[in-house]
Residue, then its C-alpha position, 0 to 999 in steps of 0.5 A: x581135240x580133233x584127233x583120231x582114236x587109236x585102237x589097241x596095238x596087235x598082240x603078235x609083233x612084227x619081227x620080220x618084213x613077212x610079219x608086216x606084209x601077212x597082217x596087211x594083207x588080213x587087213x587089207x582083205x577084211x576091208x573088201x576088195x580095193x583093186x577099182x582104187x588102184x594106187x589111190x587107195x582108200x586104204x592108208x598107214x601111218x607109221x611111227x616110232x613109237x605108240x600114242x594114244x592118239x593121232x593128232x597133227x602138229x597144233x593139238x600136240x602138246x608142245x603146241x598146245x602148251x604154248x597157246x594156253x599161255x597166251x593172254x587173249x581171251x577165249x577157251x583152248x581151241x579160240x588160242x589154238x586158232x590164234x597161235x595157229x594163223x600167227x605162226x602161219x602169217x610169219x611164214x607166209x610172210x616171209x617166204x612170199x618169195x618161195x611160195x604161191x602166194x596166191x594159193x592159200x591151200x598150197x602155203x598150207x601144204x608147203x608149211x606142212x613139208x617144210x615143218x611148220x604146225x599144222x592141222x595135216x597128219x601125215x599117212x601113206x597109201x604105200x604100207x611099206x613106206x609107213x613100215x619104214x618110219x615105223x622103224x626108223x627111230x630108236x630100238x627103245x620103243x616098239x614101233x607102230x603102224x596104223x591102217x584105216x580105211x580113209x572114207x570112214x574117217x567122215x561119218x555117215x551122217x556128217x554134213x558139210x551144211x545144214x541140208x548138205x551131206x557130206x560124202x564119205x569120200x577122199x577129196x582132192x585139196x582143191x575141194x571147197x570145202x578143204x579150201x574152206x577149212x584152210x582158210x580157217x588159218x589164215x583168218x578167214x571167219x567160220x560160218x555161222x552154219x560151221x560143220x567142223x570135221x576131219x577130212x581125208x585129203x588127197x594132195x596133187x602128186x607133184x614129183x619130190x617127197x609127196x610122190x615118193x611117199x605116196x603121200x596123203x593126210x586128214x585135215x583136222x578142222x577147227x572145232x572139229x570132234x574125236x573120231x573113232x575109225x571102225x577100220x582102223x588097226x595098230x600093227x606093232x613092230x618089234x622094237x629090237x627087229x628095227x634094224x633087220x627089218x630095215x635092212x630087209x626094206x633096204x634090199x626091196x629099194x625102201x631107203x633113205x633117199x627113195x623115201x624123201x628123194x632129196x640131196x641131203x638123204x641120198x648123201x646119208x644113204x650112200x654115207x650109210x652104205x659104206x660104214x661112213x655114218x658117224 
């Protein structure tokens, strides 16, 4: 299963926007100076509402996966799972051909990945107070969590792309080659003989809309490809009964509803939100 191993959720519990910038910035610090990234950091968060044992996009989760072993067509999990995975994604290239480049194999992907559809993407962010938000928005039941790594070294230093051909730790743009190459995976496209599965951090074009106002980016979870066990990354806890003051503090910095999806229907709950109108 291609998925990311998490580690231990911190002893301390974020109780307060203060908490979670203080353990950040430790982080941050621990990791050496990042300040020749800008605000295309190697450092990302992924915020979520609730701890897993692991960081898994939409087609090894288990909805998914329940649904590919069920399938008649011979070969193990993983050969159902790709199975599963190009049918689904034809249906949606197929039918929204009038929405989408249908030229462009890698944008369909990322556009199935925004609208919903089971990927192979996982979401995270390079703006920590973006993922502090998800990590709060959900119910009070469950403490929240965020995840921080340093993307590079999701990509071992011995990895190889091909035989002889290194693999650079590296954040690479989705026009890559190789990212090209692992999508097209999905869409029936035959892997190598010579197939070097990984997970890739993956940087998409900042495009105005949600991608933006996220500070979006992802790892691309290849076919085949093996666990990884990220030496940098962390697991801030969020106190699950701080949920909603912390929100509330996020809300007077201008993290909200509309300015971290920056569309219509979260600028009408924000502002519904904002005068006691919720129902």
């Amino acid at each position: 299963m291609a998925h990311i191993v998490t580690a231990e959720p911190s002893q301390n519990r974020v109780r307060r926007l203060s908490d979670f910038l203080e353990i950040a910035k430790d982080w941050q610090g621990k990791q050496g100076s990042a300040e020749d990234d800008g605000f295309l950091t190697r450092l990302w968060y992924r915020g979520v509402n609730r701890q897993f044992p692991s960081l898994a996009p939409g087609v090894y989760r288990p909805n998914f996966t329940n649904r590919a072993e069920r399938l008649k067509n011979k070969g193990g999990l993983e050969a159902k799972r790709l199975f599963l995975e190009r049918q689904v994604l034809a249906q949606f290239r197929s039918a929204g051909a009038a929405f989408l480049n249908r030229d462009n194999l890698v944008e369909i992907y990322f556009a199935a990945q925004h609208f919903g559809m089971p990927t192979r993407l996982l979401d995270w962010s390079t703006n920590p107070l973006a993922a502090l938000f998800f990590a709060c928005d959900g119910g009070s039941e469950y403490d929240g969590v965020v995840y921080a790594m340093d993307a590079k070294l999701v990509i071992r230093k011995d990895a190889k792309r091909a035989p002889g051909e290194k693999l650079y730790q590296a954040i690479m743009t989705m026009r890559h080659p190789f990212v090209e190459y692992a999508i097209g995976l999905s869409f029936w496209k035959e892997p190598k003989e010579d197939h070097f599965p990984h997970v890739l951090p993956v940087r998409p074009d900042i495009i105005p809309g949600r991608i933006g106002q996220q500070s979006s980016c992802f790892t691309l979870h290849m076919h085949k490809a093996q666990p990884v066990d990220n030496a940098s990354l962390i697991t801030i806890s969020v106190d699950a009964k701080s949920k909603a003051s912390i929100t509330r503090e996020l809300r007077q910095l201008n993290i909200n509803q509309f300015t971290i999806y920056n569309d219509l229907d979260h600028l009408s709950a924000e502002v519904k939100r904002t005068w006691g109108l919720t129902d």
